[in-house]
C-alpha positions in Angstrom: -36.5 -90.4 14.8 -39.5 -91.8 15.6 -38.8 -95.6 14.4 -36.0 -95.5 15.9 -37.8 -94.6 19.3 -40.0 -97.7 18.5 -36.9 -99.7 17.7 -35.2 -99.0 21.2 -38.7 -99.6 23.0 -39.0 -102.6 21.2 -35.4 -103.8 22.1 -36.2 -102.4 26.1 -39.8 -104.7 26.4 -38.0 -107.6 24.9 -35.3 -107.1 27.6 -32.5 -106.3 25.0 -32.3 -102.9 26.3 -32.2 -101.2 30.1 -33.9 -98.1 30.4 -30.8 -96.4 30.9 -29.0 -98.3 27.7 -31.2 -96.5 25.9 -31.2 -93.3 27.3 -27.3 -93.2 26.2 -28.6 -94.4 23.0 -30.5 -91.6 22.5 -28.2 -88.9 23.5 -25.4 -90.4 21.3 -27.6 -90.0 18.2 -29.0 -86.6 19.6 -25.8 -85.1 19.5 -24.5 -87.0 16.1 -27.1 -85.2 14.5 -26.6 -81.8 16.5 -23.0 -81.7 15.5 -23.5 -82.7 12.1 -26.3 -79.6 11.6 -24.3 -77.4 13.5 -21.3 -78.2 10.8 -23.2 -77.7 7.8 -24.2 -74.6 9.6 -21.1 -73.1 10.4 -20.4 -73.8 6.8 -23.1 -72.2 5.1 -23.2 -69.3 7.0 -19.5 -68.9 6.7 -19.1 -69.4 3.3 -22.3 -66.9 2.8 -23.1 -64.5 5.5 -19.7 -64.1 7.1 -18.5 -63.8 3.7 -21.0 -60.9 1.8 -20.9 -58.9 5.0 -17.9 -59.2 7.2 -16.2 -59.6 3.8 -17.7 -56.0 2.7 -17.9 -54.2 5.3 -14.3 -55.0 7.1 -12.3 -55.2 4.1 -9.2 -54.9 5.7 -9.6 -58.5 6.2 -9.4 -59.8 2.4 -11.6 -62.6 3.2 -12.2 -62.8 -0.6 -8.8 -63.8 -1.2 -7.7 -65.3 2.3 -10.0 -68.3 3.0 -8.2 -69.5 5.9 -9.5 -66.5 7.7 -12.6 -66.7 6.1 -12.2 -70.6 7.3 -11.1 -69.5 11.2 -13.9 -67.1 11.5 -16.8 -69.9 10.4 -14.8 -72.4 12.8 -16.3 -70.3 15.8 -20.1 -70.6 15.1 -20.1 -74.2 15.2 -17.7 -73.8 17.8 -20.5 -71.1 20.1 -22.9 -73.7 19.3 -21.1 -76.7 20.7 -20.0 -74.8 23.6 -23.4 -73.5 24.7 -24.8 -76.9 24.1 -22.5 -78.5 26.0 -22.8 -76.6 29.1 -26.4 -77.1 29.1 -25.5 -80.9 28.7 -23.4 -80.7 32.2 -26.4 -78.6 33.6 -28.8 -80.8 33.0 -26.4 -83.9 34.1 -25.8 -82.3 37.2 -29.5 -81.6 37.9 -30.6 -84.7 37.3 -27.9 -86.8 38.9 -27.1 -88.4 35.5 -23.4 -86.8 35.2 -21.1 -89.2 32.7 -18.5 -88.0 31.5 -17.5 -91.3 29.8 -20.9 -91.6 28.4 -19.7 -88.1 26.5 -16.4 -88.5 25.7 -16.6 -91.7 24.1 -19.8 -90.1 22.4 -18.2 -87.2 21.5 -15.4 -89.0 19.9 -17.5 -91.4 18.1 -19.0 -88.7 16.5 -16.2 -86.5 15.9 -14.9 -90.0 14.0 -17.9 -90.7 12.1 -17.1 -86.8 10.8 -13.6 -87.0 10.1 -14.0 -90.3 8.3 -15.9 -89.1 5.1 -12.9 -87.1 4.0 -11.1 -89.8 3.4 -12.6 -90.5 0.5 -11.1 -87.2 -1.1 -8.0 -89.1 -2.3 -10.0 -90.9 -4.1 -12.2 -89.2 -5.7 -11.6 -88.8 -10.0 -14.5 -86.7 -10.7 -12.6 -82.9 -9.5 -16.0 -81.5 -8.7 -17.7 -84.2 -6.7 -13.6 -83.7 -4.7 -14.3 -80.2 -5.1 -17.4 -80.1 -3.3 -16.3 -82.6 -0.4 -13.6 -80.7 0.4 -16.2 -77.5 0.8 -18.4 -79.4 3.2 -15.0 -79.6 5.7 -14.4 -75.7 5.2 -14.9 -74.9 8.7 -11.3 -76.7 9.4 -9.5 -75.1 6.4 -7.9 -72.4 9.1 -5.9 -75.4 10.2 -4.0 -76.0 6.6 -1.9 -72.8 7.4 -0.5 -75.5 10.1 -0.6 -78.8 9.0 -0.6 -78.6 5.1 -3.0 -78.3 2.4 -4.2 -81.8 2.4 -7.6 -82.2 3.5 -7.4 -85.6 5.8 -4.4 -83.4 7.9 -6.5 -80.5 8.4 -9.7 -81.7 9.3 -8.0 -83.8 11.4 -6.6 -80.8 13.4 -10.3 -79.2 13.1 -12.2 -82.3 14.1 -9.5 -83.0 17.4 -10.2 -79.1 18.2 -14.3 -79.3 18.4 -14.1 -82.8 20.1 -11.5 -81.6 22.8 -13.7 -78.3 23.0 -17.0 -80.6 23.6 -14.9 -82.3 26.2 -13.4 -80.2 28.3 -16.5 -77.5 28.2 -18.7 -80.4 29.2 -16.0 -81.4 32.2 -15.4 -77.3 33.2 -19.4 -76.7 33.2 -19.8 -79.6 35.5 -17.5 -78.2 38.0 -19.0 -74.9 38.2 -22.7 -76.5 38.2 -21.5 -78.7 40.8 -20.7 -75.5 43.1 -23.7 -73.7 42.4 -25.9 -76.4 43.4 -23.9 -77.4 46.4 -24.0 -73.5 47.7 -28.1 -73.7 47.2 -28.0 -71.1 43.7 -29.6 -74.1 42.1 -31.9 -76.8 43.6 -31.5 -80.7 42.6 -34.4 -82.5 40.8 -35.2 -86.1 41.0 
């Protein structure tokens, strides 16, 4: 992270780069690598945690021999994560004047791309493991093969599209009700 903070000022004293350029920068790659933690997250503690202990102590569930609702359930920790991170985006935004919401949609689907694109490798894939464990790393969207299918492209798609739009449209709702709050006096501006 650090060379690529040199890089950028670099790029900004040559005159490459605004000030602000690089601020997007920044952000953009901030929240690429928050989203991509925040999957691996939801998928180790789903496959895990929500697994040994929802899985024994609510057995009603049969989360050992239903993974889509093993899968639906470890969709909504990345999923708290994203919202809650988010909000905090458009509070911050607001605060500091620096509300964009192009700036984070077009980041947000970037990055829900550079996420989605990886799996479509699967097809391709002759070694069953090396599929095998591919497929695992996009478990958090398995929920949405009861809809779309078992292929993995189709329901990752559906997954990918549902955390994006979330990103979105929490960032655009947070905003609003920031907005109000500062306006009424709750919160005070900073420049």
């Amino acid at each position: 992270m650090e060379l690529i903070g040199q890089f950028c000022a670099y790029l900004e004293r040559m005159g490459y780069m605004e000030r602000d350029s690089l601020r997007d920068l920044l952000y953009c790659l901030a929240r690429l690598g928050l989203f991509w933690f925040i999957n691996f997250f939801g998928v180790i503690i789903g496959k895990t945690v929500i697994l040994g202990v929802i899985g024994s102590f609510v057995p009603r569930l049969h989360l050992y021999d239903s993974p889509e609702t093993l899968s639906l359930i470890s969709f909504f920790i990345p999923v708290i994560f994203i919202l809650i991170l988010f909000a905090d985006d458009a509070k911050r935004h607001t605060a500091y004047g620096r509300y964009n919401p192009v700036l984070v949609s077009s980041a947000m689907i970037l990055i829900g791309a550079s996420y989605y694109l990886p799996c479509l490798a699967v097809g391709y894939i002759k070694d069953i493991k090396n599929a095998e464990i591919l497929k695992g790393f996009y478990f958090i969207n398995y929920w949405a093969s009861e809809i779309v299918g078992d292929e993995v492209e189709l329901y990752n798609l559906v997954g990918t599209l549902a955390l994006v739009l979330l990103s979105i449209f929490t960032y655009l709702i947070a905003r609003r009700i920031y907005l109000k709050k500062f306006e009424s006096g709750e919160y005070e501006y900073e420049y």
